[in-house]
C-alpha positions as CSV (number, residue, x, y, z in Angstrom):
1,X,-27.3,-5.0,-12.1
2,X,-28.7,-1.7,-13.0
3,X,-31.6,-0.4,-10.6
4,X,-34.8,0.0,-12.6
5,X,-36.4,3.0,-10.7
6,X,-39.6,2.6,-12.6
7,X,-40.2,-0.4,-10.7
8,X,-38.8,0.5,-7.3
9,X,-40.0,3.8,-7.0
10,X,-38.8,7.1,-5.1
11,X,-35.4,6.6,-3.3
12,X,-35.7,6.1,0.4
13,X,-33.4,7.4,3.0
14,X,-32.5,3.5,4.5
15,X,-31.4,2.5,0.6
16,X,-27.6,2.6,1.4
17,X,-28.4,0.3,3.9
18,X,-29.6,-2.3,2.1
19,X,-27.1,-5.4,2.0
20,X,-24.6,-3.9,4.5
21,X,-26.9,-5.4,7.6
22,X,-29.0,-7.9,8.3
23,X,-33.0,-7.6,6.5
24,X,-34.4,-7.7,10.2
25,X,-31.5,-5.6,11.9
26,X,-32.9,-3.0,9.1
27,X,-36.3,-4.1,9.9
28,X,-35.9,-3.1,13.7
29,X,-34.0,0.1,13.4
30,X,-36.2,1.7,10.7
31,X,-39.8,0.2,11.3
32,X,-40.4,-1.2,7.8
33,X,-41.7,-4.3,7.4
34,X,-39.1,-7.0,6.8
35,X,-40.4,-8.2,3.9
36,X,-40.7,-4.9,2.4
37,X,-37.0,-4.6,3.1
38,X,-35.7,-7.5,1.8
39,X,-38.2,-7.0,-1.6
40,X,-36.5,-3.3,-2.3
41,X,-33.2,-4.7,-1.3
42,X,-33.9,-7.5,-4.3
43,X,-35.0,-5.0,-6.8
44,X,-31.9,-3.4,-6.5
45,X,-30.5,-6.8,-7.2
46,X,-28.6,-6.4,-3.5
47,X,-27.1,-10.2,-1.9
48,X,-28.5,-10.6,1.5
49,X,-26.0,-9.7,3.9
50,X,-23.7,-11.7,5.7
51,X,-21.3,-12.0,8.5
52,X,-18.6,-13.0,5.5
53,X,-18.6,-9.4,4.7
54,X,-17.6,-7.7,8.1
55,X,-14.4,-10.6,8.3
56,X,-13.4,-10.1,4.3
57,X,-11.2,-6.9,5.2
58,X,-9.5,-8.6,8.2
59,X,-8.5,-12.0,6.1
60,X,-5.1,-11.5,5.6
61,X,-4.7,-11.8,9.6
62,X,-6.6,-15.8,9.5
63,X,-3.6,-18.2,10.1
64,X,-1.5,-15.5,11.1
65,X,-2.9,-14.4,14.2
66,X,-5.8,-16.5,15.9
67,X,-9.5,-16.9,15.2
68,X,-10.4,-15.3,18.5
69,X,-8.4,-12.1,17.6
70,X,-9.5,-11.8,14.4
71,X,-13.6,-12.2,15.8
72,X,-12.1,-9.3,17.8
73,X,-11.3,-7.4,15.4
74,X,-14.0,-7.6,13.1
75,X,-16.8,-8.0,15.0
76,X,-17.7,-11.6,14.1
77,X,-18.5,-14.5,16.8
78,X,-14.9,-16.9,16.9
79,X,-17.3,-20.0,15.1
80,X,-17.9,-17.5,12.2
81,X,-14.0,-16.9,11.7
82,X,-13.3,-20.5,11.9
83,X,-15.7,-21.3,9.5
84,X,-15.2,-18.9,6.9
85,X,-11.0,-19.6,7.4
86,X,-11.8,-23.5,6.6
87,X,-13.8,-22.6,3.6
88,X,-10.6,-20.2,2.6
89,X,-8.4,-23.0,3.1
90,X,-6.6,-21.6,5.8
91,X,-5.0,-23.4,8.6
92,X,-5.5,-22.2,12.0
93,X,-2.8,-20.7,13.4
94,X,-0.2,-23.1,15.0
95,X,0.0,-23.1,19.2
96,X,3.6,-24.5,19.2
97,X,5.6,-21.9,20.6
98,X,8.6,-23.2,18.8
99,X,7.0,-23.1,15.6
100,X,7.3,-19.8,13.9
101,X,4.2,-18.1,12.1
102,X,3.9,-18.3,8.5
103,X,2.5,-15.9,6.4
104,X,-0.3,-17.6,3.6
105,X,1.1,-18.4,0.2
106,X,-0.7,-15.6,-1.4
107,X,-0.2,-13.0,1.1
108,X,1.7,-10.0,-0.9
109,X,3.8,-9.1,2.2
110,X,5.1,-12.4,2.2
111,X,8.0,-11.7,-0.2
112,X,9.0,-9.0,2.2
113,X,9.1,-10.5,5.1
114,X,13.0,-11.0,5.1
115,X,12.7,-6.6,4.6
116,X,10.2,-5.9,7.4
117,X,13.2,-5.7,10.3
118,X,15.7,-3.7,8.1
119,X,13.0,-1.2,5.9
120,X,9.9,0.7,7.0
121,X,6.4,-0.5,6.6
122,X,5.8,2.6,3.8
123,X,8.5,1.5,1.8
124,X,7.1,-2.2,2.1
125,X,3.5,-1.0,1.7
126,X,4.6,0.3,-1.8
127,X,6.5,-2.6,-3.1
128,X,3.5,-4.8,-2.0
129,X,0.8,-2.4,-3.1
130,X,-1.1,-2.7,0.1
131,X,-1.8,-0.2,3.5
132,X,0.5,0.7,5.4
133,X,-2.3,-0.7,8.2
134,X,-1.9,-3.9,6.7
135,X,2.2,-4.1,7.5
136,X,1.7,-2.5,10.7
137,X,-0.5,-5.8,11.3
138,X,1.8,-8.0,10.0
139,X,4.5,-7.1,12.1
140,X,2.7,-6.8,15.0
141,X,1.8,-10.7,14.2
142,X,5.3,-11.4,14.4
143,X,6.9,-8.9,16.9
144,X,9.0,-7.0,14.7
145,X,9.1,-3.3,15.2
146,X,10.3,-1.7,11.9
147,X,12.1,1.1,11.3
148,X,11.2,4.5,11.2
149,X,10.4,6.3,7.7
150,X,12.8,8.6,6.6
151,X,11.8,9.7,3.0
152,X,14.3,11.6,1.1
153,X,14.5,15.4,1.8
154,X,12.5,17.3,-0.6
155,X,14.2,20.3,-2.6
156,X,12.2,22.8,-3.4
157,X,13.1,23.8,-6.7
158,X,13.8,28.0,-7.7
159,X,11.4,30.3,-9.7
160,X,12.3,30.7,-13.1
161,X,13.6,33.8,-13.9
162,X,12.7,35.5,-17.3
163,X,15.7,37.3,-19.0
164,X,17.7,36.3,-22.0
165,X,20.0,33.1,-21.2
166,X,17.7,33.0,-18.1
167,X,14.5,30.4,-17.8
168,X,15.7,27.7,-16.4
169,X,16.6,28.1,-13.2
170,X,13.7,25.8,-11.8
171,X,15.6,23.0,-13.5
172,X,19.0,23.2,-11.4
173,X,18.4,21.0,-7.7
174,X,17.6,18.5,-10.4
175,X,19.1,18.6,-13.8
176,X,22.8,18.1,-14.7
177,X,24.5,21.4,-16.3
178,X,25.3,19.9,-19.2
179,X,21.7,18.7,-19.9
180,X,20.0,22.0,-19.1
181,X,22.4,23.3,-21.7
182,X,21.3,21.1,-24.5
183,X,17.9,21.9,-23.5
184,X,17.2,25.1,-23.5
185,X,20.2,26.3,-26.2
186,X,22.5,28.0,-23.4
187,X,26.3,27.9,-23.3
188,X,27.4,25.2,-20.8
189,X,29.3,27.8,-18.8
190,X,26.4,30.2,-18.6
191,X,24.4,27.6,-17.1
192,X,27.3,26.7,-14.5
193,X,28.3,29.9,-13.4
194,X,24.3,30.8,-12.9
195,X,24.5,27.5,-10.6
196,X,27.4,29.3,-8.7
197,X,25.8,32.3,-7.9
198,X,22.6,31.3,-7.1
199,X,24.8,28.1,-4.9
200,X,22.4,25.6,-5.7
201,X,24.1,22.4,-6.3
202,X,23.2,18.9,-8.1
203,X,24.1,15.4,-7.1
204,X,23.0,12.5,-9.2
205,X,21.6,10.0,-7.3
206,X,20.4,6.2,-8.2
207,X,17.2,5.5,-7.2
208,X,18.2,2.5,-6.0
209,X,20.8,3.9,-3.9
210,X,18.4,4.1,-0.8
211,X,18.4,0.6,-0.3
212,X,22.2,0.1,-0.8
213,X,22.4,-1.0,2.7
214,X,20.3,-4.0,1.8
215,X,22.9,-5.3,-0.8
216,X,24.0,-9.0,0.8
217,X,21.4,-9.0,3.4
218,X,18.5,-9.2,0.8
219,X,18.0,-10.7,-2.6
220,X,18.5,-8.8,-5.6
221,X,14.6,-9.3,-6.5
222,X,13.4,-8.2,-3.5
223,X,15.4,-5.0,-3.3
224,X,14.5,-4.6,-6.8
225,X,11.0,-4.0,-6.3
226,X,11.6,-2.4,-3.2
227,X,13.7,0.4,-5.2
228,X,11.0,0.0,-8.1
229,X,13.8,-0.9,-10.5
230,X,14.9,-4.2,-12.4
231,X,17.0,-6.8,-10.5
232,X,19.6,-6.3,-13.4
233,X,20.0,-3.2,-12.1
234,X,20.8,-4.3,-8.7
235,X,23.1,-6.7,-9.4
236,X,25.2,-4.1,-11.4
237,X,24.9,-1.9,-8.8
238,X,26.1,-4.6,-6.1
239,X,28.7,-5.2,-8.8
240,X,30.3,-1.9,-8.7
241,X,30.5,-1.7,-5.2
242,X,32.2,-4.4,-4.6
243,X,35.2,-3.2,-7.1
């Protein structure tokens, strides 16, 4: 809904406040009638706020850790959690010390939790397109501690130099000879010996080939999207290897 200013007037300096606290917690702390606030708050078409809010970013922890924690963490009182879990459909986190926590259905770490013991929580966070927060959590829930991130060393690629049968020298940490040739229209063995002199070398590597040490511990799919490549390509890789 789009605010009509003509009705509501000039802007007022509580207006971001509106709908992020309660109408008489806004009432208290800025002296303005309550039912002045809660008429501007419903101009601007604003829900009144509610205790739902402040545990939404924390519900991905409900069945996973319990109610009390989560209140904790959010700032909620424990019969709020509990209530807003049931109407989630969320079981309350088993007390059987045998029993192992589950993750919810819908969770999207789920699918990696098999990954969080062997692979870090950034590479996770990226396959499951959440924080890197929101692993941390997750394996805190469960006691794993996961590895350490160790991203790929960065080259940092040369200045191109201008000249004839020069220009391209940028390209060499990542381009094969032969394709730099094609590319720019110089002899194959101008390229090469350039590479020589200026020692820079290029290795071709899979982008899978990170997460090689996950062949036969994983499945293909999930080291698939942990590599951000098709399981196809996995299993051909696995393939090969085992040759």
């Amino acid at each position: 809904m789009t605010a009509k200013w003509k009705y509501i007037g000039g802007a007022r300096w509580y207006d971001c406040k509106l709908g992020t606290m309660y109408d008489s917690e806004l009432s208290r702390l800025t002296g303005v009638p309550i039912g002045r606030i809660q008429s501007r708050r419903e101009m601007f078409g604003l829900p009144p706020y509610s205790i739902n809010q402040a545990i939404e970013p924390f519900a991905h922890l409900l069945g996973v850790m319990s109610d009390r924690y989560v209140a904790e963490k959010c700032g909620a009182s424990v019969p709020s959690v509990r209530a807003y879990r049931q109407a989630q459909g969320i079981a309350p986190r088993s007390k059987v010390p045998t029993r192992q926590q589950r993750l919810p259905l819908g969770h999207p770490v789920r699918p990696f939790k098999d990954a969080l013991r062997l692979v870090s929580a950034e590479d996770v966070a990226l396959a499951a397109d959440v924080s890197v927060e929101a692993v941390l959590e997750v394996c805190a829930a469960f006691g794993i501690k996961p590895p350490r991130h160790d991203p790929s060393p960065l080259v940092e690629p040369l200045q191109d130099v201008p000249g004839p049968w020069l220009g391209y020298e940028s390209l060499l940490s990542s381009t094969s000879s032969a394709k730099i040739s094609r590319a720019v229209g110089v002899p194959l063995d101008v390229v090469e010996r350039r590479r020589a002199f200026l020692g820079v070398e290029y290795r071709r590597t899979a982008k899978a080939d990170r997460f090689a040490h996950l062949f036969g511990l994983l499945p293909n799919a999930v080291i698939a999207k942990l590599a951000g490549v098709t399981t196809g390509r996995i299993a051909d890789m696995r393939k090969a290897r085992a040759r």
